[in-house]
C-alpha positions as CSV (number, residue, x, y, z in Angstrom):
1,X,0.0,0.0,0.0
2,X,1.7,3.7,-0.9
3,X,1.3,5.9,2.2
4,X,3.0,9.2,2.9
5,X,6.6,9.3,3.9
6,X,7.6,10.0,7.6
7,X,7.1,13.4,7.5
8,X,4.6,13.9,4.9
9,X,6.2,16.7,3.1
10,X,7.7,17.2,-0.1
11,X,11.3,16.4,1.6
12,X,10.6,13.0,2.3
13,X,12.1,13.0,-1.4
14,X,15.5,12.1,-0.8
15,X,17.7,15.4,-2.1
16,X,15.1,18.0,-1.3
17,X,15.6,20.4,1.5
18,X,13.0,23.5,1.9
19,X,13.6,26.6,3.5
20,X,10.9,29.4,4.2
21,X,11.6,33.4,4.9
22,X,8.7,35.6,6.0
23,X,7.9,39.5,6.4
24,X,5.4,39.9,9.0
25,X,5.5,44.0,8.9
26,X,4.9,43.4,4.9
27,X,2.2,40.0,5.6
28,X,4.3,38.3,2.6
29,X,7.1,35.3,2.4
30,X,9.0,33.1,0.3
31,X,9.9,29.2,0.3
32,X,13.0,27.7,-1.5
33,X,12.8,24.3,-2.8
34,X,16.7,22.9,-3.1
35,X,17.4,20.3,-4.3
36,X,20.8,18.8,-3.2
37,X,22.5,19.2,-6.6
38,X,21.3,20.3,-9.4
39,X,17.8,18.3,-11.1
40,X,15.8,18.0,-14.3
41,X,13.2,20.4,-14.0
42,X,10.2,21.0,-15.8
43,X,7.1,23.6,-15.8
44,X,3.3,23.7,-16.3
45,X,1.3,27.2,-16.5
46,X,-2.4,27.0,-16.7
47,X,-3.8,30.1,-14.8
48,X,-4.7,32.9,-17.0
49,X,-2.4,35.9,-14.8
50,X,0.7,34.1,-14.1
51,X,3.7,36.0,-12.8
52,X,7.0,33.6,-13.8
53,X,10.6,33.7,-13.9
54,X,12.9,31.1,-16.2
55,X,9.8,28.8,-17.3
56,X,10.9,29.3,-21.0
57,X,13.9,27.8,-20.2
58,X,12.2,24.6,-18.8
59,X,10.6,24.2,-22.7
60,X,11.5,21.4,-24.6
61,X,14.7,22.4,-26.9
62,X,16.4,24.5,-24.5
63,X,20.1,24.4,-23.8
64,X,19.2,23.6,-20.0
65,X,17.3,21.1,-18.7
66,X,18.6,21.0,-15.0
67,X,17.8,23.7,-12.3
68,X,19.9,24.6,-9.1
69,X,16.3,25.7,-6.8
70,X,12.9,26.6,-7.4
71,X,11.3,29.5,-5.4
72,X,7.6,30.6,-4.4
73,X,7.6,33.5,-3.6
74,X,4.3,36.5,-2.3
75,X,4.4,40.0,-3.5
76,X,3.4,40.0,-7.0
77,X,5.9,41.0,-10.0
78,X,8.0,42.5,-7.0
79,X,8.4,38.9,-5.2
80,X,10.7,38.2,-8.5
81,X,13.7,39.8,-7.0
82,X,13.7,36.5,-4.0
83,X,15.2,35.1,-6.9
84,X,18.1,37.3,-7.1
85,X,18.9,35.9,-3.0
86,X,18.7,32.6,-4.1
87,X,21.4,33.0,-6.9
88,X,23.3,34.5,-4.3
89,X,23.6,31.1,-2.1
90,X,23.7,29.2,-4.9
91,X,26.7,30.9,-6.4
92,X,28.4,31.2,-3.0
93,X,28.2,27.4,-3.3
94,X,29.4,27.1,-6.0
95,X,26.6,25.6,-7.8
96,X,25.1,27.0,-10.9
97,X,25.1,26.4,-14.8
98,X,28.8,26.6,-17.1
99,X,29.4,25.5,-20.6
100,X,33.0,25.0,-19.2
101,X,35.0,26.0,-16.3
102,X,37.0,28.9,-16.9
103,X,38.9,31.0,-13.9
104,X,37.4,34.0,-12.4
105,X,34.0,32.8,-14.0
106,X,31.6,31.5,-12.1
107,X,29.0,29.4,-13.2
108,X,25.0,30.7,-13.3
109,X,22.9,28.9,-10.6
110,X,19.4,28.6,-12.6
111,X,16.5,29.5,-10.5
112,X,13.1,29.4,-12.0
113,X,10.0,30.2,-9.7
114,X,6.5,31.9,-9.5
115,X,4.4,34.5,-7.3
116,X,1.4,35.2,-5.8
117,X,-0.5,38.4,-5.3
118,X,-0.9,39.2,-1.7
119,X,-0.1,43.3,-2.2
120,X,-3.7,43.6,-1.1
121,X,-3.5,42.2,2.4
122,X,-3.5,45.0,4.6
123,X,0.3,44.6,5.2
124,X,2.8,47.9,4.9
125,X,4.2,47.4,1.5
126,X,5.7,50.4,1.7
127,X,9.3,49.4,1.6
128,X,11.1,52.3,0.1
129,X,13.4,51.5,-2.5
130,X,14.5,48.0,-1.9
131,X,11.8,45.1,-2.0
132,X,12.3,42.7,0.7
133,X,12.5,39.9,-1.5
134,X,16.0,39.0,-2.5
135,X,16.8,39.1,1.0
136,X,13.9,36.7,2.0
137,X,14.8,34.6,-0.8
138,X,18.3,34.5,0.6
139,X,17.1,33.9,4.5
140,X,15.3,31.1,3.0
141,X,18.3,29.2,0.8
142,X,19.9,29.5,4.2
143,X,17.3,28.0,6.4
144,X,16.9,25.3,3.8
145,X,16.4,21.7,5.5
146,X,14.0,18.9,5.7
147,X,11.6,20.4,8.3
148,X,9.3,23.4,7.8
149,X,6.2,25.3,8.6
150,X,3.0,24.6,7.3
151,X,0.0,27.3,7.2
152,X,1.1,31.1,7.5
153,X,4.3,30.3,6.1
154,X,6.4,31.3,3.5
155,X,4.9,32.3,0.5
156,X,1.8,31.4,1.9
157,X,2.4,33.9,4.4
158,X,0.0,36.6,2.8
159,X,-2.1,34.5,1.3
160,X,-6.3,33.6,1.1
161,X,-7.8,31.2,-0.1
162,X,-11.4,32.0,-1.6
163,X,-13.0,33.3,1.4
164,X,-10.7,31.7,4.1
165,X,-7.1,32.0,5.1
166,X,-4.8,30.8,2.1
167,X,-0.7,29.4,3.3
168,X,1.5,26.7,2.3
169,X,0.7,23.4,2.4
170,X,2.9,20.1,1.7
171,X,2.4,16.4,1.5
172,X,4.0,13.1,0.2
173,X,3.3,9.3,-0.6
174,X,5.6,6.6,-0.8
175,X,4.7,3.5,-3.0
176,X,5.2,0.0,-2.0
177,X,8.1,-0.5,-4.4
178,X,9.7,2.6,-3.5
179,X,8.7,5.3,-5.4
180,X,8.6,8.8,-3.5
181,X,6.9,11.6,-4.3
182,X,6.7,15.2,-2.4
183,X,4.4,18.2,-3.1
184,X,4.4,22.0,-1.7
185,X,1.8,24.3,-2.5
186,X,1.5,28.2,-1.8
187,X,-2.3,28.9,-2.1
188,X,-3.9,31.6,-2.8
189,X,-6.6,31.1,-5.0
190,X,-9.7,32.8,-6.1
191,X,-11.7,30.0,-6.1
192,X,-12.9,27.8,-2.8
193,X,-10.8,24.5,-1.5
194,X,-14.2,24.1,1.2
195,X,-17.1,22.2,-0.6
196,X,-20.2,24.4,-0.2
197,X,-22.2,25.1,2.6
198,X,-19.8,22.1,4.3
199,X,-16.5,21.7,6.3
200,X,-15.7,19.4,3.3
201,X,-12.5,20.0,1.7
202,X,-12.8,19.4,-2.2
203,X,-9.9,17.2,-1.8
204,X,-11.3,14.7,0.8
205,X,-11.2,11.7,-1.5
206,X,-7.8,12.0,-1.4
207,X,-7.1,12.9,2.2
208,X,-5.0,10.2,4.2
209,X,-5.0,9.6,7.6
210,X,-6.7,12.9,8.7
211,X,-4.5,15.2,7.6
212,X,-6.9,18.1,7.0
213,X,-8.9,17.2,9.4
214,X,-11.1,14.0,8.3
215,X,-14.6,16.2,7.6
216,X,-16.9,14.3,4.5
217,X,-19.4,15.3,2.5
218,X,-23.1,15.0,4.3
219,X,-24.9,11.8,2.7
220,X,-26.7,12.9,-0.5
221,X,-24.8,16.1,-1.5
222,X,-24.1,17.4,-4.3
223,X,-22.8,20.2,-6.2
224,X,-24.4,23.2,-8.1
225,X,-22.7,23.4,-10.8
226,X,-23.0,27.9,-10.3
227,X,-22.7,27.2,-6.7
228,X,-18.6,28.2,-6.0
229,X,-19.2,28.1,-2.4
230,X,-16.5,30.8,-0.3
231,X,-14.8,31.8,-3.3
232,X,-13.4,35.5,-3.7
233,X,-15.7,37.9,-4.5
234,X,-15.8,40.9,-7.3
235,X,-11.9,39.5,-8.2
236,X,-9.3,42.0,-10.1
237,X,-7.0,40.1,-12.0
238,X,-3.7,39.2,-10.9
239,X,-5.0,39.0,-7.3
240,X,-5.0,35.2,-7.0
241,X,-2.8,31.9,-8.1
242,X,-1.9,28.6,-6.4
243,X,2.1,27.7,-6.8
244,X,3.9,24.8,-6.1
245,X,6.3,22.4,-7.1
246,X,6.2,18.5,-7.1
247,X,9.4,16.6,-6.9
248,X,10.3,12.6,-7.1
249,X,13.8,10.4,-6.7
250,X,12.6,8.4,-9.9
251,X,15.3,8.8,-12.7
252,X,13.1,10.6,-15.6
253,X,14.1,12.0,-18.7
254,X,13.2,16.6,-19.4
255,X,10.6,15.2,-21.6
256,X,8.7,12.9,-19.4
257,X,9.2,15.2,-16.8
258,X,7.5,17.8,-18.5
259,X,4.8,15.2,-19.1
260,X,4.5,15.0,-15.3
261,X,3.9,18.6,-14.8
262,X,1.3,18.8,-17.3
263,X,-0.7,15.8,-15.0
264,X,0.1,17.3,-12.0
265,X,-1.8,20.5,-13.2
266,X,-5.2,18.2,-12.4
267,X,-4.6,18.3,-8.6
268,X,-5.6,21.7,-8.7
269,X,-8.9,21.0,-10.2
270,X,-8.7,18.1,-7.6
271,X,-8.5,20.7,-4.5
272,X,-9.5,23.9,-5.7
273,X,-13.4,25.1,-7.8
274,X,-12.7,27.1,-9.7
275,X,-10.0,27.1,-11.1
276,X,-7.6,28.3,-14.1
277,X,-9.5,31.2,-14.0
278,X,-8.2,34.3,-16.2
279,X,-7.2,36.0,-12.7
280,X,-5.6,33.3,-11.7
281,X,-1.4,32.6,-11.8
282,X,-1.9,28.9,-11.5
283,X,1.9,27.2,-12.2
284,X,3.4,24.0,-11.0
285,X,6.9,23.3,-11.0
286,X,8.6,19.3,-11.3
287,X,12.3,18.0,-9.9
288,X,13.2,14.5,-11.0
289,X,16.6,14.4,-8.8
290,X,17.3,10.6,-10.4
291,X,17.9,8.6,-7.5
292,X,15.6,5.9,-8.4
293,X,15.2,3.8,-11.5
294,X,11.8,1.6,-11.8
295,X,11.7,-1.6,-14.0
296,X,9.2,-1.5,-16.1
297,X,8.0,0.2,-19.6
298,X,8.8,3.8,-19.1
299,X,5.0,5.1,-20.5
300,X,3.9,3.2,-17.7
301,X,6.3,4.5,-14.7
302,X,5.5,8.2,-16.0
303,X,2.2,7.6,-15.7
304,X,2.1,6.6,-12.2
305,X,4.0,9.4,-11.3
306,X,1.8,11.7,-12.4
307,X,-1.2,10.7,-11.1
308,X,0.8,10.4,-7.7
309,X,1.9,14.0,-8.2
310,X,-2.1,15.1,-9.1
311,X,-3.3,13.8,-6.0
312,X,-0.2,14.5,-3.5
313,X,-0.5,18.3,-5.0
314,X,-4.2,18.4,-3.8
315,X,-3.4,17.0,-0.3
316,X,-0.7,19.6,-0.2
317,X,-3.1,22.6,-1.5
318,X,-5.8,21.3,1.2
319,X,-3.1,21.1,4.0
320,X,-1.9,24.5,3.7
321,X,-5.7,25.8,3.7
322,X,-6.4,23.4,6.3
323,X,-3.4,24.4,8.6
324,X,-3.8,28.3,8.1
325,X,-7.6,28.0,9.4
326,X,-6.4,26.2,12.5
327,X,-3.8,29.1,12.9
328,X,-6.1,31.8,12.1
329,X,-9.5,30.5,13.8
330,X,-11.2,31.2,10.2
């Protein structure tokens, strides 16, 4: 039977490390996925208002196929700079991307990631000249490790959810012939992760072992199909998007990893209603970090990851909702 890994987060991958940076005087954050050297990585957009940094180098075709850290990151266009921390680390490690070594030339740590809108949340975003996220995306390279926050964390600091406290939100599952795969999610989504008029999560066929708290449907519901239940009202676009990034030990090729991303885009519409809206940023990141090869026709293997990462990503989104609620009484 697959069940999740010891700590059900995405760094029960082996190789992954998190690390989470947060602004409480601005309400925003940032998490770092790093993986322990550098991984294929791949990208899937689907929202209509996304806000991204290197995803066209995660195409097929590209000269690299291998990144050095993903980050999530709040603040809009402005939580693009957490990047410019991350490179920072990376390059004081010595990691990053060189067509050959050449003295006095270090190499380019690639960093792709995404943002969330959370300028709207009542905190002081009056920061003067210098945004606060390079040096939150720095703070979090260096608090990187296999433990972190859930709920009002990192980039889910800032965030809401529909009508209820959004935050950050990981899970895993562990298969019984090894196979690992971890899920983080920053949510902040215009539509609702709560089933209407219930304490249901939208996600509950999926939940494992209580993890957002149990609740079912009543016997006999069922949906409106114009009924979004707590989602945002009146929305402007670029207000809302759900982030994350999936990542597995199993040995996969850019291509089939890109193929991965694209079937992890369904745990959204697993977790969240709606969803993919045109206000909506909606991205998801993959890291193979190749520690694992299965047996078995390769069509076959990439198809169970990506049903694993669809279903992990929807436990993750309803986690972070789930925790955030608990920390916020909403």
């Amino acid at each position: 039977m697959a069940a999740p890994g010891p700590k059900n987060l995405i760094t029960d991958v082996a190789g992954i490390r998190v690390g989470q940076a947060e602004d409480a005087r601005v309400r925003t954050g940032v998490s770092v996925i790093l993986p322990d050297s550098a991984a294929i990585g791949a990208c899937a957009v689907a929202g209509g208002g996304p806000g991204t940094r290197e995803t066209d180098l995660l195409a097929g075709g590209t000269l690299v196929d291998q990144v050095d850290a993903i980050f999530l990151s709040g603040g809009s266009a402005f939580g693009l700079g957490a990047a410019d921390g991350v490179m920072a680390g990376l390059k004081q490690a010595g990691r990053g991307f060189a067509m050959t070594a050449r003295p006095g030339v270090p190499p380019t740590p690639i960093v792709p990631g995404a943002i969330l809108y959370d300028l709207a949340n009542g905190g002081d975003k009056d920061w003067g000249d210098v945004a606060p996220y390079a040096a939150m995306g720095r703070a979090a390279f260096d608090a990187a490790g296999e433990a972190f926050a859930l709920g009002r964390a990192g980039a889910g600091f800032g965030a809401r959810a529909g009508g209820h406290p959004g935050g950050t939100g990981s899970a895993s599952i562990v298969t019984g012939d090894g196979l690992t795969v971890g899920a983080i999610a920053c949510v902040n989504s215009f539509g609702s992760v709560l089933m209407p008029g219930t304490q249901a999560y939208w996600a509950w066929p999926h939940e494992v072992n209580g993890e957002f708290g149990g609740a079912h449907p009543p016997a006999g519901w069922s949906a409106d199909a114009d009924d979004w239940g707590a989602a945002k009202a009146n929305p402007a676009l670029g207000q809302n998007t759900t982030i994350a990034c999936i990542a597995t030990d199993v040995i996969l090729t850019p291509d089939e990893t890109r193929r991965v991303a694209q079937m992890a885009l369904s745990g959204f519409s697993r977790a969240i209603r709606p969803v993919f809206a045109p206000f909506d940023g909606d991205a998801v990141f993959v890291l193979s970090t190749g520690r694992t090869e299965l047996p078995g026709p390769a069509p076959l293997n990439v198809t169970r990851i990506g049903e694993l990462a669809a279903s992990t990503l929807a436990r993750a989104i309803a986690r972070g909702v789930y925790e955030a609620r608990l920390q916020e009484g909403g």
